[in-house]
mmCIF file of the C-alpha atoms, coordinates in Angstrom:
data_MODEL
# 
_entry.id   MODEL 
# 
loop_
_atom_site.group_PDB 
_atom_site.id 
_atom_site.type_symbol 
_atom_site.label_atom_id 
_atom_site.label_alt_id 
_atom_site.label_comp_id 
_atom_site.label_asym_id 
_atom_site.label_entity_id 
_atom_site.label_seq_id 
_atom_site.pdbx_PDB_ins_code 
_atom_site.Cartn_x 
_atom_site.Cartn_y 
_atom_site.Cartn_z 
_atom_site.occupancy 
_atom_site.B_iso_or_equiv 
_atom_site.pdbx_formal_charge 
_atom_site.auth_seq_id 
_atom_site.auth_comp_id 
_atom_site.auth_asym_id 
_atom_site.auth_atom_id 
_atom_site.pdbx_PDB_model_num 
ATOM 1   C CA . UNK A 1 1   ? 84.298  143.310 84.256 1.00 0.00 ? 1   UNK A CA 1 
ATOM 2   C CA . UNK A 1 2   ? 81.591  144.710 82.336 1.00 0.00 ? 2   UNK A CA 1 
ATOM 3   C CA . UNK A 1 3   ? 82.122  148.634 83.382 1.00 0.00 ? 3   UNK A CA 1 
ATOM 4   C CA . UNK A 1 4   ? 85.735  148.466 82.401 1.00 0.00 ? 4   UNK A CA 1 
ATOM 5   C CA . UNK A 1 5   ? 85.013  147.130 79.432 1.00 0.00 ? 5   UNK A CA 1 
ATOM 6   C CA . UNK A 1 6   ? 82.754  149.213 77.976 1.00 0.00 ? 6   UNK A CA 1 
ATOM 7   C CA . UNK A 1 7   ? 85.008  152.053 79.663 1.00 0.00 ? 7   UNK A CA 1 
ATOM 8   C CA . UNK A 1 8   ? 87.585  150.922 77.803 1.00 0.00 ? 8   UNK A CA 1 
ATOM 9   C CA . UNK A 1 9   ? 85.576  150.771 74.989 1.00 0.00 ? 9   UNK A CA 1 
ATOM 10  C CA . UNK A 1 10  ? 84.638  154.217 74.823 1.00 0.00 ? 10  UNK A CA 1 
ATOM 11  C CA . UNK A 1 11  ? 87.657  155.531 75.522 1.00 0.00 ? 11  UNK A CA 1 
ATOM 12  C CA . UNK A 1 12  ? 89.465  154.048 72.460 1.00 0.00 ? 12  UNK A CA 1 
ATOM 13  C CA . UNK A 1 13  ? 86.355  153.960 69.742 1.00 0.00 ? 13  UNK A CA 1 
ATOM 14  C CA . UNK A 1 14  ? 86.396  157.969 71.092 1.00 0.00 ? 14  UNK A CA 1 
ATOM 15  C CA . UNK A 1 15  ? 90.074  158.158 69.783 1.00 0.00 ? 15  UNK A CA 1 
ATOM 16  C CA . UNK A 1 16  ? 89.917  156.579 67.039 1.00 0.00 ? 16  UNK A CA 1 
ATOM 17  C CA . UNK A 1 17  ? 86.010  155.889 66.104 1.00 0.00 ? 17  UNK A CA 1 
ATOM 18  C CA . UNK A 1 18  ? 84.598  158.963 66.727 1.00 0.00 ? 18  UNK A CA 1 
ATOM 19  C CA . UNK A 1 19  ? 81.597  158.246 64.675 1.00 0.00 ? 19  UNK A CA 1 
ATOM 20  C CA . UNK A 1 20  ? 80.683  154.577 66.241 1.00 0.00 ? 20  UNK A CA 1 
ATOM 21  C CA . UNK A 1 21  ? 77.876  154.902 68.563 1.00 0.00 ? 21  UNK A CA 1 
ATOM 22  C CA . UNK A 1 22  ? 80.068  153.126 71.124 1.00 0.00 ? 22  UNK A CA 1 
ATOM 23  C CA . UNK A 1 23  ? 76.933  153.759 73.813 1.00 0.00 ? 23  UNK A CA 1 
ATOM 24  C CA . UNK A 1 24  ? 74.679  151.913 71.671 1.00 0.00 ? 24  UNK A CA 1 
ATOM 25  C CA . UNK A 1 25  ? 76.450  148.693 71.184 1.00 0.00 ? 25  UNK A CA 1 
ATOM 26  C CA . UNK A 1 26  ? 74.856  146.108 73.480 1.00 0.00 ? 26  UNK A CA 1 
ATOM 27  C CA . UNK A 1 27  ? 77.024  144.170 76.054 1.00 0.00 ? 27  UNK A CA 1 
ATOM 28  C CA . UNK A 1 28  ? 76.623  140.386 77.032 1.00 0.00 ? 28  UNK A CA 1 
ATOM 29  C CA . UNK A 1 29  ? 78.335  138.075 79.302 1.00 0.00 ? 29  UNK A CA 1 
ATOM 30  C CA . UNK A 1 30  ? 78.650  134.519 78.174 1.00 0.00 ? 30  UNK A CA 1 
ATOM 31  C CA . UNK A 1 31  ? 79.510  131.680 80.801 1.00 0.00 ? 31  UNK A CA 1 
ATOM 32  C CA . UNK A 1 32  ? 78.567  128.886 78.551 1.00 0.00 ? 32  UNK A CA 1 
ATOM 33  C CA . UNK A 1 33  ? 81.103  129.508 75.683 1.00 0.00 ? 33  UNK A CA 1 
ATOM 34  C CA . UNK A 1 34  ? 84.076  127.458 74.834 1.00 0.00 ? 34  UNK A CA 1 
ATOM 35  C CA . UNK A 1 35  ? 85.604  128.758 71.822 1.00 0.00 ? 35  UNK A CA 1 
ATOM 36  C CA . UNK A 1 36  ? 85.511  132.480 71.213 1.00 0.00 ? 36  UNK A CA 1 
ATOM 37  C CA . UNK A 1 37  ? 86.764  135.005 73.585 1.00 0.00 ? 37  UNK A CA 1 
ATOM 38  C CA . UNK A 1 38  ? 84.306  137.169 72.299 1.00 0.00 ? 38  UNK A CA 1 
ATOM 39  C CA . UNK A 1 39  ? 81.955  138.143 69.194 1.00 0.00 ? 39  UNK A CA 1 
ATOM 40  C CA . UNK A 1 40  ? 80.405  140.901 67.753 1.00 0.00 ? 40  UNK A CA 1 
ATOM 41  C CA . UNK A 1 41  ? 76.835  140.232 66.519 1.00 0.00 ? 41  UNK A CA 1 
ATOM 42  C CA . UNK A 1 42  ? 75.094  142.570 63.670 1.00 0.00 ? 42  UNK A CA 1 
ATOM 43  C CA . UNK A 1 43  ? 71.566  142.536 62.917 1.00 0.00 ? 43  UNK A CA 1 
ATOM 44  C CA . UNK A 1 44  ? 71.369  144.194 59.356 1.00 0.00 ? 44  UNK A CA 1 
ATOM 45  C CA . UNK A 1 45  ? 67.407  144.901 59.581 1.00 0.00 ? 45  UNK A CA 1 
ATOM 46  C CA . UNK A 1 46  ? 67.858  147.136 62.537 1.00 0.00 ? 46  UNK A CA 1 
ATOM 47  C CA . UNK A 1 47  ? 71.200  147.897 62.811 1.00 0.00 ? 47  UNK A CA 1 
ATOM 48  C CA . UNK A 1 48  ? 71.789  146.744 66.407 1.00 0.00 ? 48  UNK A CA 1 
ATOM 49  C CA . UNK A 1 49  ? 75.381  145.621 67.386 1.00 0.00 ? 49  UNK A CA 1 
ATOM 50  C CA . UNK A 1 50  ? 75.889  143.548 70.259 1.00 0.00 ? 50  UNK A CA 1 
ATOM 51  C CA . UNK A 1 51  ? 79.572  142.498 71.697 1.00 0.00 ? 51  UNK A CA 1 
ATOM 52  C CA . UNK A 1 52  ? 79.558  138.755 73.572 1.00 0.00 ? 52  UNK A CA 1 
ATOM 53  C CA . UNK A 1 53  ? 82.250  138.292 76.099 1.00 0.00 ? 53  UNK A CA 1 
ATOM 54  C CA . UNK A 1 54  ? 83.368  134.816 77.627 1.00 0.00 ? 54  UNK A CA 1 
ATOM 55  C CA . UNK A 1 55  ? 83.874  135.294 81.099 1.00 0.00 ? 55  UNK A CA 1 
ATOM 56  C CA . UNK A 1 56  ? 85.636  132.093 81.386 1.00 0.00 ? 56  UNK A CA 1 
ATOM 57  C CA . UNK A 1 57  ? 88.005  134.023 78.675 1.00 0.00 ? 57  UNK A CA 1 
ATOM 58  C CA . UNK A 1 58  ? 88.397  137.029 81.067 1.00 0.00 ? 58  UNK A CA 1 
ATOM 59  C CA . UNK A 1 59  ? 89.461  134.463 84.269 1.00 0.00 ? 59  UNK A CA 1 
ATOM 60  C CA . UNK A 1 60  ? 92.206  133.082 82.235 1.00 0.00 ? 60  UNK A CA 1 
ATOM 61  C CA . UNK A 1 61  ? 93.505  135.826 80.480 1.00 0.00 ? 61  UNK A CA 1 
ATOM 62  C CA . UNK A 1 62  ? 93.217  138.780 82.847 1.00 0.00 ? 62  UNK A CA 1 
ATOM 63  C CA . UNK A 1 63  ? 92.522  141.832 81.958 1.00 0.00 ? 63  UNK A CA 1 
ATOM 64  C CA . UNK A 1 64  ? 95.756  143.066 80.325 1.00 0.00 ? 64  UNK A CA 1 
ATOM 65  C CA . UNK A 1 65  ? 95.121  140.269 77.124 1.00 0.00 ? 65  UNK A CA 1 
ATOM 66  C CA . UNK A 1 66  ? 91.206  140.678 77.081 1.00 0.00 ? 66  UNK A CA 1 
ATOM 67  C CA . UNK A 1 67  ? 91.546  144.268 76.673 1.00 0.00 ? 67  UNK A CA 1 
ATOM 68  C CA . UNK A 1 68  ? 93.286  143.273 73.201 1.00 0.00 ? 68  UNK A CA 1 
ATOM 69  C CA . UNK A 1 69  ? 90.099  140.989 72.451 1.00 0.00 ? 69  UNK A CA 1 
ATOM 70  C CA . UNK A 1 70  ? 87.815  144.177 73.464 1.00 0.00 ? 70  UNK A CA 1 
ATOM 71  C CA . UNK A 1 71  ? 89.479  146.426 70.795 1.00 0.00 ? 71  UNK A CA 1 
ATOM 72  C CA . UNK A 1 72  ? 89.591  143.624 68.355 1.00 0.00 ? 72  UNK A CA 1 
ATOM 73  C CA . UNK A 1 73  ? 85.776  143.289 68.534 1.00 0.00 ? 73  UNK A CA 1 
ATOM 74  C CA . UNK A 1 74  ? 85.257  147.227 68.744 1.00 0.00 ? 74  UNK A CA 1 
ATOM 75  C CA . UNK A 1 75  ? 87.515  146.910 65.039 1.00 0.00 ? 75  UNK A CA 1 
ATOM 76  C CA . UNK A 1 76  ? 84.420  144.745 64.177 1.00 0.00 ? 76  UNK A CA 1 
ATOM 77  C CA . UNK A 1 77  ? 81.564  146.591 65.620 1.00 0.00 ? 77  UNK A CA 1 
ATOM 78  C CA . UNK A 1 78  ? 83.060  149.297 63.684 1.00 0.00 ? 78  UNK A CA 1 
ATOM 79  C CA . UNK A 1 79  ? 83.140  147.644 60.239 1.00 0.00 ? 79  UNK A CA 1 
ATOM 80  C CA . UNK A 1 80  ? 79.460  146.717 60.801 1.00 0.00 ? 80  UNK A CA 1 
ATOM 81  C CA . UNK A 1 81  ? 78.458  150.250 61.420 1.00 0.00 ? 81  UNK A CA 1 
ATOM 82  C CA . UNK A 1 82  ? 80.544  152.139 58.572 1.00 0.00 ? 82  UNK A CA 1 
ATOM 83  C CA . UNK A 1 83  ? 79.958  148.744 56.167 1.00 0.00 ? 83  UNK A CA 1 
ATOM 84  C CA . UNK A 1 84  ? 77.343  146.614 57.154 1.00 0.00 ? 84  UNK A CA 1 
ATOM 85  C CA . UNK A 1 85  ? 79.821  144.012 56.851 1.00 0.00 ? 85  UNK A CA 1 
ATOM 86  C CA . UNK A 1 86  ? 82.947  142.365 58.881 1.00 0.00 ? 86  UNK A CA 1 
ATOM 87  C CA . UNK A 1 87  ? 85.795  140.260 58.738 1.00 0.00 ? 87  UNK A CA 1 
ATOM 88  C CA . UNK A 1 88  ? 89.636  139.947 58.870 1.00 0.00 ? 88  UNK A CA 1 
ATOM 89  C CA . UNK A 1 89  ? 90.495  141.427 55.864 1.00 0.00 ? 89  UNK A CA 1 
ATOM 90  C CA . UNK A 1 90  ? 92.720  144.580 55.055 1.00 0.00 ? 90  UNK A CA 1 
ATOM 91  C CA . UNK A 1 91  ? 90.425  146.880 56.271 1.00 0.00 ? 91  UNK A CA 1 
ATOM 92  C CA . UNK A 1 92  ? 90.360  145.049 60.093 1.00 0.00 ? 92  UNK A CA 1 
ATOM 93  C CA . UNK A 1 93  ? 93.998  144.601 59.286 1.00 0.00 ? 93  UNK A CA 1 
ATOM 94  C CA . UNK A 1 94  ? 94.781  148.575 59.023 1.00 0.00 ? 94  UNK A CA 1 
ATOM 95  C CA . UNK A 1 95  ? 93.745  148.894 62.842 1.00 0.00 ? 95  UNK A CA 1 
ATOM 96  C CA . UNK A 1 96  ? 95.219  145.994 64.564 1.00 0.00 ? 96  UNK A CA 1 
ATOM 97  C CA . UNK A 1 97  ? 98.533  148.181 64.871 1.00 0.00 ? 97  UNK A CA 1 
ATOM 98  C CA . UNK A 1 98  ? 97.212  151.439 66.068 1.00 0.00 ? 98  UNK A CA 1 
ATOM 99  C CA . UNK A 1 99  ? 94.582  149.394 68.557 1.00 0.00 ? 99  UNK A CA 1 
ATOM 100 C CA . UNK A 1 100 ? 97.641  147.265 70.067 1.00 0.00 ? 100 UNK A CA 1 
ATOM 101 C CA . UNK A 1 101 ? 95.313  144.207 69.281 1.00 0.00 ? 101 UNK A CA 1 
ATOM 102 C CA . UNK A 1 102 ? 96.217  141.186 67.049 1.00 0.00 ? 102 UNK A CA 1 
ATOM 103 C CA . UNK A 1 103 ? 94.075  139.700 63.887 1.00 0.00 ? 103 UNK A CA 1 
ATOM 104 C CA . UNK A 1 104 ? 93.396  136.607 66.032 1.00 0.00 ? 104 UNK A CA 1 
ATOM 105 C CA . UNK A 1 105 ? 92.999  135.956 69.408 1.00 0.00 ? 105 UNK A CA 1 
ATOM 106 C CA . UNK A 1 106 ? 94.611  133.037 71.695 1.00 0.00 ? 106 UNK A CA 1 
ATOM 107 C CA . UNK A 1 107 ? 92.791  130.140 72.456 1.00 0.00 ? 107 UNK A CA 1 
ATOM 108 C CA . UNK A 1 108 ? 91.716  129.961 75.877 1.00 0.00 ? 108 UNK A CA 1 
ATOM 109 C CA . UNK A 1 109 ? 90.109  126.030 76.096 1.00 0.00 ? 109 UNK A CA 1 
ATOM 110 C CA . UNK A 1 110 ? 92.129  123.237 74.186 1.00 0.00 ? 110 UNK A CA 1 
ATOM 111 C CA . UNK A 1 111 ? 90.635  121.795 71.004 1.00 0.00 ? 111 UNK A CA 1 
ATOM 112 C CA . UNK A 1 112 ? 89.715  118.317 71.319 1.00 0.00 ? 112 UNK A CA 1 
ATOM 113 C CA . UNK A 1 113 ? 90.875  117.735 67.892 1.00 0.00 ? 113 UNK A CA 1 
ATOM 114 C CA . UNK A 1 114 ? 93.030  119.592 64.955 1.00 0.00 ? 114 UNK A CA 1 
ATOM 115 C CA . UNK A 1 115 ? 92.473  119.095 61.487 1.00 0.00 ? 115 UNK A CA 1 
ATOM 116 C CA . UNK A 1 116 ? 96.749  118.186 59.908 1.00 0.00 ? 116 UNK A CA 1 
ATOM 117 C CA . UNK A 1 117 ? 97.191  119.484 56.738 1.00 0.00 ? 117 UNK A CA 1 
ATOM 118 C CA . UNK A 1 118 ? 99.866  117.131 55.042 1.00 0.00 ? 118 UNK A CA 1 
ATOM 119 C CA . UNK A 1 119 ? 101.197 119.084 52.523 1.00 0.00 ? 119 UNK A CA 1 
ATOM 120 C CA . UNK A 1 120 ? 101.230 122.829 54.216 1.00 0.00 ? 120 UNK A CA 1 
ATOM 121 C CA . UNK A 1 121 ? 101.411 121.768 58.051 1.00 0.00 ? 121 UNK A CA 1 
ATOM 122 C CA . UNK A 1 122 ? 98.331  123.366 58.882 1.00 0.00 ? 122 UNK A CA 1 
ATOM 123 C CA . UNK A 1 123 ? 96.827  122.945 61.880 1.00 0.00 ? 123 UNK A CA 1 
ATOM 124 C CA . UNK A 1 124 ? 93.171  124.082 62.241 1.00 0.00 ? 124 UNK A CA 1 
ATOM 125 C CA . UNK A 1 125 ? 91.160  123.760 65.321 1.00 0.00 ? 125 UNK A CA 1 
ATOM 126 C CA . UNK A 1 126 ? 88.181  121.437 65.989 1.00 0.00 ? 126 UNK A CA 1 
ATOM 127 C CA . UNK A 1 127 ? 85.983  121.104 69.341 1.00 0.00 ? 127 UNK A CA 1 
ATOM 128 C CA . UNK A 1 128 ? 83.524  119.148 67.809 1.00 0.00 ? 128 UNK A CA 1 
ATOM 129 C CA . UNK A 1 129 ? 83.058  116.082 66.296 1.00 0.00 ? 129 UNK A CA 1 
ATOM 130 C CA . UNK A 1 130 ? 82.375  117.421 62.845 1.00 0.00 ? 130 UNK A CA 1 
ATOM 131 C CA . UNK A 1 131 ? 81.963  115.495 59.279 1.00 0.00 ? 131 UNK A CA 1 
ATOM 132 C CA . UNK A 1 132 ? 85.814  116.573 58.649 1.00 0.00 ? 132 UNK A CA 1 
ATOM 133 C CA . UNK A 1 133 ? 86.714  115.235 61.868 1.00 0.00 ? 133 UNK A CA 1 
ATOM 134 C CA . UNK A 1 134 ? 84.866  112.212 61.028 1.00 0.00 ? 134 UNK A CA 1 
ATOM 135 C CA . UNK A 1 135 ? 85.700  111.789 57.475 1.00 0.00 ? 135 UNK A CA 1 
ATOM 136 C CA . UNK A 1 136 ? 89.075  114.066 56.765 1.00 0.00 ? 136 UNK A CA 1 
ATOM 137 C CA . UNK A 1 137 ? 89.771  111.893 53.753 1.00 0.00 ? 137 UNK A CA 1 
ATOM 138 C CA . UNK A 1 138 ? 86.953  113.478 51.954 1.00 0.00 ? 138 UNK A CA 1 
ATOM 139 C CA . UNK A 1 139 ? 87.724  116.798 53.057 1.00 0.00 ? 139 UNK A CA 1 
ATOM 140 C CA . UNK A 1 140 ? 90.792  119.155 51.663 1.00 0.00 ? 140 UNK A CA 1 
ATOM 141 C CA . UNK A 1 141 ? 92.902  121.901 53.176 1.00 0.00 ? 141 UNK A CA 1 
ATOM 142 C CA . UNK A 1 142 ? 91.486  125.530 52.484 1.00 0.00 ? 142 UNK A CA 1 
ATOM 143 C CA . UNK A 1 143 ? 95.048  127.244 52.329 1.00 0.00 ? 143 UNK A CA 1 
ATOM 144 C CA . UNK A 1 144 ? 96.671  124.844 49.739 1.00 0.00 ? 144 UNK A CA 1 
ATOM 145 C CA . UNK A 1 145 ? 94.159  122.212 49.260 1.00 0.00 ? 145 UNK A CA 1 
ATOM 146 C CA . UNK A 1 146 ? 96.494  119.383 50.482 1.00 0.00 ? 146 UNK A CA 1 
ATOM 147 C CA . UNK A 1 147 ? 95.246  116.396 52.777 1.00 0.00 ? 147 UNK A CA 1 
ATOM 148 C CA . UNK A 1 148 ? 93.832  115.927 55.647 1.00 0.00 ? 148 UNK A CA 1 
ATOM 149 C CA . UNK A 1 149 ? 94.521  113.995 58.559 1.00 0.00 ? 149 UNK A CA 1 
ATOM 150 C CA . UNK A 1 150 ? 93.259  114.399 62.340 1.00 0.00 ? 150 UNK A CA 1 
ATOM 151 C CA . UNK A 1 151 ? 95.145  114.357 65.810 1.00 0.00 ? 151 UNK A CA 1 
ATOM 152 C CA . UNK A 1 152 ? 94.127  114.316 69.169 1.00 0.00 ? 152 UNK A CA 1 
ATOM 153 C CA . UNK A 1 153 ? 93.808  117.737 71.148 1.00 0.00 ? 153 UNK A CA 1 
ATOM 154 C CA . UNK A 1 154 ? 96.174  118.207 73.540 1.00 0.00 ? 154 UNK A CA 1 
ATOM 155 C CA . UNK A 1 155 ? 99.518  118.048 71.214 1.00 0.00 ? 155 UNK A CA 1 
ATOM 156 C CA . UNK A 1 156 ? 99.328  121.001 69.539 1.00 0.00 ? 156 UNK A CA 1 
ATOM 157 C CA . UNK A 1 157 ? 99.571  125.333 70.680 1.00 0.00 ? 157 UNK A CA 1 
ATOM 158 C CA . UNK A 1 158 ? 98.294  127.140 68.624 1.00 0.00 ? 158 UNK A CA 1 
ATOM 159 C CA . UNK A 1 159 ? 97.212  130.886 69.168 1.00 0.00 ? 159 UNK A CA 1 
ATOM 160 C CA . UNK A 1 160 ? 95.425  131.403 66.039 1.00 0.00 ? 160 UNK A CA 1 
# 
């Protein structure tokens, strides 16, 4: 998995991030995580961008959908190098067209809980037991600011 990947990574920061150091980004496999498909890890003081991928991720998805998360991360380890800086803003937002890849990727472990907003319908995923989860009632929805509740995690698909 690891060749194609940074393969495929080359091949698409070459057409259309020509000046990303695409053979200096650092690769890692990750068989312990649950939520992320993958990140993309900056260290400011020396500059050094590393891409995580879940191989649990990869065995679900295959590679057709994990090539998407690939160039959504390379959209990041871009930012970092041109900006210092990343996130989903307009500037990731410009690229997720011309990269085939999405703003967000799909979940691929269930949450054990989602945080309900009651006023905008919200859902927002939760796969620990976090203060919200414990206390939602003190706790308020970041979109609209409505209430919280919390359900269960298996009632609920979101691909956020």
């Amino acid at each position: 998995m690891l060749n194609c990947t940074q393969c495929h990574a080359a091949d698409v920061a070459t057409e259309h991030f020509p000046d990303l150091p695409v053979e200096t980004i650092d690769w890692e496999i990750s068989h312990r995580a649950q939520r992320q498909a993958c990140v993309t890890k900056y260290d400011p003081t020396t500059e050094e961008i590393t891409i995580a991928l879940t191989w649990t991720a990869y065995e679900q998805h295959g590679w057709e959908q994990f090539s998407s998360t690939v160039r959504h991360e390379l959209i990041h380890a871009w930012q970092y190098h041109e900006f210092g800086d990343a996130d989903h803003g307009a500037t990731f937002t410009r690229w997720t067209d011309a990269l085939g890849t999405s703003r967000h990727c799909e979940r691929f472990t269930t949450p054990k809980w989602w945080l309900v907003c009651e006023d905008c319908g919200g859902w927002i995923a939760r796969y620990r037991r976090s203060k919200t989860v414990r206390n939602p009632e003190k706790y308020s929805c970041s979109e609209c600011g409505g209430s919280l509740r919390v359900e269960v995690g298996d009632g609920h698909s979101d691909d956020e």
